[in-house]
N, CA, C and O atoms as a CHARMM CRD file, in Angstrom:
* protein
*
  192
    1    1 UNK  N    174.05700  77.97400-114.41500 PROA 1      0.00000
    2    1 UNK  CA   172.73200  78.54000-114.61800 PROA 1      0.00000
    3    1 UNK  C    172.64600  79.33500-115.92400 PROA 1      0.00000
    4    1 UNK  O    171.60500  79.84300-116.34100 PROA 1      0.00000
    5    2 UNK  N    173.83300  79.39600-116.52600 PROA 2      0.00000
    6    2 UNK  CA   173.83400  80.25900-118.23400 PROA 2      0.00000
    7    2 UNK  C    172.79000  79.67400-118.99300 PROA 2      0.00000
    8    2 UNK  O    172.26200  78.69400-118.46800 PROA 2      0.00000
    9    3 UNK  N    172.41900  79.98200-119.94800 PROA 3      0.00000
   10    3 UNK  CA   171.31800  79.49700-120.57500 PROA 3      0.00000
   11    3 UNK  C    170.00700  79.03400-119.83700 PROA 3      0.00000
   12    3 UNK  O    168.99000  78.76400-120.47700 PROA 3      0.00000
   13    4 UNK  N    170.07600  78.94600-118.36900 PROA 4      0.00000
   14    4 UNK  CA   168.84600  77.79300-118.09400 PROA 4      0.00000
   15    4 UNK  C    167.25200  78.01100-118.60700 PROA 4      0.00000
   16    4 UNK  O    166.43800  77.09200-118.69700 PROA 4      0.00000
   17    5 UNK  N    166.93600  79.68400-118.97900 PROA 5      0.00000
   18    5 UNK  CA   165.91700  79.80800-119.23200 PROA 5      0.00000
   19    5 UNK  C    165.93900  79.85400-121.26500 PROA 5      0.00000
   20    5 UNK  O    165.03000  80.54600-121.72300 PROA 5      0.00000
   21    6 UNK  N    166.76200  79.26800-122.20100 PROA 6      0.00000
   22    6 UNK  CA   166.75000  79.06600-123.39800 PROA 6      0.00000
   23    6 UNK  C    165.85300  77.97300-123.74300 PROA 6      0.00000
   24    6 UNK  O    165.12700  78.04300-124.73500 PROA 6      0.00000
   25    7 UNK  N    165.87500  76.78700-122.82500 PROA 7      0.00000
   26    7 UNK  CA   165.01600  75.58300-123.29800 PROA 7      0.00000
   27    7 UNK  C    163.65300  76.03700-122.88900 PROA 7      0.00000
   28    7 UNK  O    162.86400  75.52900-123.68500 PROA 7      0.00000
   29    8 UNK  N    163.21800  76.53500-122.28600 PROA 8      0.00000
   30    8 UNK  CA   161.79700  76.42100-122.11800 PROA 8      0.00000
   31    8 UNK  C    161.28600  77.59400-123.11900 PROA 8      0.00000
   32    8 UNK  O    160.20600  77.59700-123.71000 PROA 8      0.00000
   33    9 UNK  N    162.31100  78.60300-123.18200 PROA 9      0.00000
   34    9 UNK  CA   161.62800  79.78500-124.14900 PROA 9      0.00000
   35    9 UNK  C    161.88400  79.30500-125.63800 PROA 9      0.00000
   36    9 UNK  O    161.41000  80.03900-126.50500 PROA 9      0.00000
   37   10 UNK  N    162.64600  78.04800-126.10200 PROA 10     0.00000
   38   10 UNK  CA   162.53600  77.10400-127.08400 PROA 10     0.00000
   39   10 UNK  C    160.72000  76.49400-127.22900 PROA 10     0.00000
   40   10 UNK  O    159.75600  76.76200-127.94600 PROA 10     0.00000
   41   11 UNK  N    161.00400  75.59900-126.13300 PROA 11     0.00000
   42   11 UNK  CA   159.55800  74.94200-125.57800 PROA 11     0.00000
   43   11 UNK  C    158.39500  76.08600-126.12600 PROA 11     0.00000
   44   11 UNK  O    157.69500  75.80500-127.09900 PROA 11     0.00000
   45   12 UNK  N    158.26100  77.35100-125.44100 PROA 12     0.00000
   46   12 UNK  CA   156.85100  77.89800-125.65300 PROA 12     0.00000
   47   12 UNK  C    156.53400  78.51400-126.97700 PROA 12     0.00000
   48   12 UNK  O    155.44400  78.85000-127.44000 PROA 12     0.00000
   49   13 UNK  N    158.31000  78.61800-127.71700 PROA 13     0.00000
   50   13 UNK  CA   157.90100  79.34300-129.13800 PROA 13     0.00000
   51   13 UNK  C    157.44200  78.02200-130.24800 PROA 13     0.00000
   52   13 UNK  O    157.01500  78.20400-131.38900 PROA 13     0.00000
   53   14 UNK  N    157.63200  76.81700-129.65500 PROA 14     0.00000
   54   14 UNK  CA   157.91400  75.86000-130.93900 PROA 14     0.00000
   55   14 UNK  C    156.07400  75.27100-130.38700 PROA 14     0.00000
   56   14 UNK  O    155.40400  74.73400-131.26900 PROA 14     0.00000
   57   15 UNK  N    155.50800  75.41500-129.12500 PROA 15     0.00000
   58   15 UNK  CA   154.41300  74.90200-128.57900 PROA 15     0.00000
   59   15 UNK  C    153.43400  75.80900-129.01500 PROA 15     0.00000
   60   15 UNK  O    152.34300  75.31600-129.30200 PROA 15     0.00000
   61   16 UNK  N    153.60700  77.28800-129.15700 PROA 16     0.00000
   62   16 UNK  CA   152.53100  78.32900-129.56900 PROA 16     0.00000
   63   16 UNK  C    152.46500  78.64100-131.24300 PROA 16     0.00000
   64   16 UNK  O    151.40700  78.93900-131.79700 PROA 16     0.00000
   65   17 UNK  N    153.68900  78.53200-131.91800 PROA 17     0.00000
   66   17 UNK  CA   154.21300  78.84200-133.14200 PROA 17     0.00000
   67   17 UNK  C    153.47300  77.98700-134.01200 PROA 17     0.00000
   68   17 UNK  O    152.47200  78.20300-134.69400 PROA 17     0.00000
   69   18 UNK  N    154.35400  76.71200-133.80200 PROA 18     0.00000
   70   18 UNK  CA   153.94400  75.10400-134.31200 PROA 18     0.00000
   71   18 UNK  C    153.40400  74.04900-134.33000 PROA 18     0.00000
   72   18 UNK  O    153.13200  73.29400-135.26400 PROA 18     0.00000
   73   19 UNK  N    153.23700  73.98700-133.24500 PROA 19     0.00000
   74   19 UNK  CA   152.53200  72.78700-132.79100 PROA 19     0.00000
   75   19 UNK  C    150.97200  72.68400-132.71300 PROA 19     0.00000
   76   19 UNK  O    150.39800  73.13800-131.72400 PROA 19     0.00000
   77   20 UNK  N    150.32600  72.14300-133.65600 PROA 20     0.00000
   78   20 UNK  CA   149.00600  72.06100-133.70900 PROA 20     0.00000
   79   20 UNK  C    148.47900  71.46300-132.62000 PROA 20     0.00000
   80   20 UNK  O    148.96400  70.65800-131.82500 PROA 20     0.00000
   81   21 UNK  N    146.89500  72.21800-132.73500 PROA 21     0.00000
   82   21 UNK  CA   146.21100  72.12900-131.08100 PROA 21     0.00000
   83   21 UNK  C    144.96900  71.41400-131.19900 PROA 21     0.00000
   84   21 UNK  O    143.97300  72.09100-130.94600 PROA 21     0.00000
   85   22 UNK  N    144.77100  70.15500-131.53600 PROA 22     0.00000
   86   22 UNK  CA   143.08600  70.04300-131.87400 PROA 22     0.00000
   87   22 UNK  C    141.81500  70.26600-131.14300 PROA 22     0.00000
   88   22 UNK  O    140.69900  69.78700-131.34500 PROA 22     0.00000
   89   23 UNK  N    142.39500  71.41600-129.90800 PROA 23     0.00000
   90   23 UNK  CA   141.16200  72.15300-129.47300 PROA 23     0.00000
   91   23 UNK  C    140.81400  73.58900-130.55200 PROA 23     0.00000
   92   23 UNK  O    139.82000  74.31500-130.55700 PROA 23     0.00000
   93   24 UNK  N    142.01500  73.63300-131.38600 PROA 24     0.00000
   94   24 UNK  CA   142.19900  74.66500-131.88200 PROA 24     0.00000
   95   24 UNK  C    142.06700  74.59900-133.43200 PROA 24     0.00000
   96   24 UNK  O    142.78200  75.37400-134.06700 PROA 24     0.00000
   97   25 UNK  N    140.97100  73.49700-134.33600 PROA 25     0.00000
   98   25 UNK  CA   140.99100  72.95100-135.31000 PROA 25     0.00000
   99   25 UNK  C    142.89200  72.77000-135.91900 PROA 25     0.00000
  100   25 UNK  O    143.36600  73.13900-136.99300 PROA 25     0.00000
  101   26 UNK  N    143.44800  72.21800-134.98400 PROA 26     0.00000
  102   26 UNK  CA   144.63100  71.93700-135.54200 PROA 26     0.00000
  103   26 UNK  C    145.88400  72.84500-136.04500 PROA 26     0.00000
  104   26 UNK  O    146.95200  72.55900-136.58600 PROA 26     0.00000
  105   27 UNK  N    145.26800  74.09900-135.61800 PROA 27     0.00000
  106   27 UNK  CA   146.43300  75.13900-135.83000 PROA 27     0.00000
  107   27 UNK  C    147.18200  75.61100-134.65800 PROA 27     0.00000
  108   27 UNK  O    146.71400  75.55100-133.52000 PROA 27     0.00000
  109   28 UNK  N    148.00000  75.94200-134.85300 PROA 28     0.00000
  110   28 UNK  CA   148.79400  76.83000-133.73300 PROA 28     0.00000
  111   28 UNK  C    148.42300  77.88300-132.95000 PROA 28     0.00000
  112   28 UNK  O    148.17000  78.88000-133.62600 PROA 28     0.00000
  113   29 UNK  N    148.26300  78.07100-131.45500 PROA 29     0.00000
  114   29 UNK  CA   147.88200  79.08400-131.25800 PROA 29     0.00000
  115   29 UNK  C    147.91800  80.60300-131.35600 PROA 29     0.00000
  116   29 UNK  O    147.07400  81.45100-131.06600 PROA 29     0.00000
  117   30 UNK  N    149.35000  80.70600-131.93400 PROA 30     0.00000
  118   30 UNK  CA   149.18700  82.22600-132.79400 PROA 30     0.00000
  119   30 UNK  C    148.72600  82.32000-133.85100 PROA 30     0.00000
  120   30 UNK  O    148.26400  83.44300-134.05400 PROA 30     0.00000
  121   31 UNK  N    148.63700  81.69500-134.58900 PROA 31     0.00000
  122   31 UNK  CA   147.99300  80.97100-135.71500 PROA 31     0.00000
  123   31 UNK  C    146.46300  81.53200-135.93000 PROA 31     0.00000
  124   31 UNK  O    145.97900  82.47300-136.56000 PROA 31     0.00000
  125   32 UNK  N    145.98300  80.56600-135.15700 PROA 32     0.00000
  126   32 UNK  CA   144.55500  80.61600-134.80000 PROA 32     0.00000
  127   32 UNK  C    144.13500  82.24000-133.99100 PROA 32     0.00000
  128   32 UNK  O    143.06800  82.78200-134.28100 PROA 32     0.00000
  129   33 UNK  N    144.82600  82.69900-133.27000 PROA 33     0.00000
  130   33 UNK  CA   144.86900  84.34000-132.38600 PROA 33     0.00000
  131   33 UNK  C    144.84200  85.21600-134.08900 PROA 33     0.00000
  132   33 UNK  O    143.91200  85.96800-134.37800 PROA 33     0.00000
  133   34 UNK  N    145.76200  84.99800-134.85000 PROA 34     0.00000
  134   34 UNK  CA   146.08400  85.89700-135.97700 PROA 34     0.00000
  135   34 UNK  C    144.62800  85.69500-136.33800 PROA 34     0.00000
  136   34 UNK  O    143.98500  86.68500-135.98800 PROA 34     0.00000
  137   35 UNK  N    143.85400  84.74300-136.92900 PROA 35     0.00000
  138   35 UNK  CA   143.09100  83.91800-137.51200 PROA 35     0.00000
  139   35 UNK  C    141.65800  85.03600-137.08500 PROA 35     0.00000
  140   35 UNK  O    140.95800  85.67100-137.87300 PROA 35     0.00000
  141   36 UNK  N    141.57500  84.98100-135.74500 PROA 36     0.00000
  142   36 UNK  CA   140.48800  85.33100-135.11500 PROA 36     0.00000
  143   36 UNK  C    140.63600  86.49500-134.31900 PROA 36     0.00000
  144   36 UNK  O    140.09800  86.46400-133.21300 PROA 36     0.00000
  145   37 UNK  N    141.14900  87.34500-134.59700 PROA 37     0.00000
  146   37 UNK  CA   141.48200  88.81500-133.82400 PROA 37     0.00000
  147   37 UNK  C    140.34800  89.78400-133.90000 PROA 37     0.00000
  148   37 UNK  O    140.09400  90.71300-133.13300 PROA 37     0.00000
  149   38 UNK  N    139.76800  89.42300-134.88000 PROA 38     0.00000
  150   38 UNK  CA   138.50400  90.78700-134.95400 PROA 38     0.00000
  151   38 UNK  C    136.99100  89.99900-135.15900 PROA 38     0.00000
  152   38 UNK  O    135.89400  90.44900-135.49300 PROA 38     0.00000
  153   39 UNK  N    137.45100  88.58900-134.79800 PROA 39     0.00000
  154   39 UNK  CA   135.74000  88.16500-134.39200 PROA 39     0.00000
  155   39 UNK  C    135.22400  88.66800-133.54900 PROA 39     0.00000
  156   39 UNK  O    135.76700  89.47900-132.79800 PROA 39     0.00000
  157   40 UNK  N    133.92300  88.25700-133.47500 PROA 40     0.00000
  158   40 UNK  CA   132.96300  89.00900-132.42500 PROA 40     0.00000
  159   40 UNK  C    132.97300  87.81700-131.19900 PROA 40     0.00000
  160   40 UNK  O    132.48300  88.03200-130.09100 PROA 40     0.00000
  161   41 UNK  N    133.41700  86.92300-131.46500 PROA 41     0.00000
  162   41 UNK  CA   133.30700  85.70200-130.34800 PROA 41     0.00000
  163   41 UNK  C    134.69200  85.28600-130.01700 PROA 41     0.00000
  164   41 UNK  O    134.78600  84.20400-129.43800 PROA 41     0.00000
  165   42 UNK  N    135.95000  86.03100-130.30800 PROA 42     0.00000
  166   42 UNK  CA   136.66700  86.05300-130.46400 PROA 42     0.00000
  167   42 UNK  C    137.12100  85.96000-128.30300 PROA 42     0.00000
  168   42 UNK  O    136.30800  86.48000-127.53800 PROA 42     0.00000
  169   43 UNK  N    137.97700  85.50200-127.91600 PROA 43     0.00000
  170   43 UNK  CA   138.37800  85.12500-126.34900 PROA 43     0.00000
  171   43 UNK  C    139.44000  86.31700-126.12300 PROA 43     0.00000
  172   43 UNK  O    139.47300  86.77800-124.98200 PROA 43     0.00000
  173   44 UNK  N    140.28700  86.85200-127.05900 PROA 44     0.00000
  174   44 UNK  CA   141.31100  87.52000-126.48000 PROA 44     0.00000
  175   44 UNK  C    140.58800  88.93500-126.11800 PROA 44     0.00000
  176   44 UNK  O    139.76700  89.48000-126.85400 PROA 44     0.00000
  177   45 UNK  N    141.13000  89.55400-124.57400 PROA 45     0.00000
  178   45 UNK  CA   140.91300  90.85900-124.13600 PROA 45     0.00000
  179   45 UNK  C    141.88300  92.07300-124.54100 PROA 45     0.00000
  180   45 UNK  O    143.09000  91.84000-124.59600 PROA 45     0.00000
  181   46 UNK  N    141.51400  93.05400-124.75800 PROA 46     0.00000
  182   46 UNK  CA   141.74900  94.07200-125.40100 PROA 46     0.00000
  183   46 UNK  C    141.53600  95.15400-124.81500 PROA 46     0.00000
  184   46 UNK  O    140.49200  95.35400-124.19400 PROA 46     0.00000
  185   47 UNK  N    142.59400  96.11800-124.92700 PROA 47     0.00000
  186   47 UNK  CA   141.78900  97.71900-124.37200 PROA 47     0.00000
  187   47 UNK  C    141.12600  98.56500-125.18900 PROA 47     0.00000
  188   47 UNK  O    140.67700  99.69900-125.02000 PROA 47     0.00000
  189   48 UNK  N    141.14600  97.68000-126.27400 PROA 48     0.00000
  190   48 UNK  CA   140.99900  98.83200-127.85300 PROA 48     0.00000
  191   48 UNK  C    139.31800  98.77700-128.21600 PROA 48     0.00000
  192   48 UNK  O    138.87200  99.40800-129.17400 PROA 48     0.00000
C-alpha cells in the first residue's frame, strides 16, 4: 500500500495544472481560476 495514493495525486496535478478543458476555452483549470479570480461572474466562493 506504499505509495498507493502518488498516482492519483499525479492524476489531479497533471488534470488541473495541464490539461486543457474545452469547457474552459482550453486552459487548465488553475489556469483559468488564476485567470478569473476577481470577476464579477466569476464561480469560485470566497469568505473575503
Amino acid at each position: 500500500m506504499e505509495g498507493a495514493q502518488e498516482r492519483p495525486d499525479i492524476w489531479r496535478a497533471v488534470y488541473n495544472n495541464f490539461k486543457p478543458h474545452g469547457a474552459l476555452d482550453n486552459i487548465p483549470p488553475n489556469v483559468y481560476i488564476k485567470m478569473n479570480k476577481n470577476s464579477s461572474d466569476s464561480l469560485l466562493l470566497t469568505d473575503s
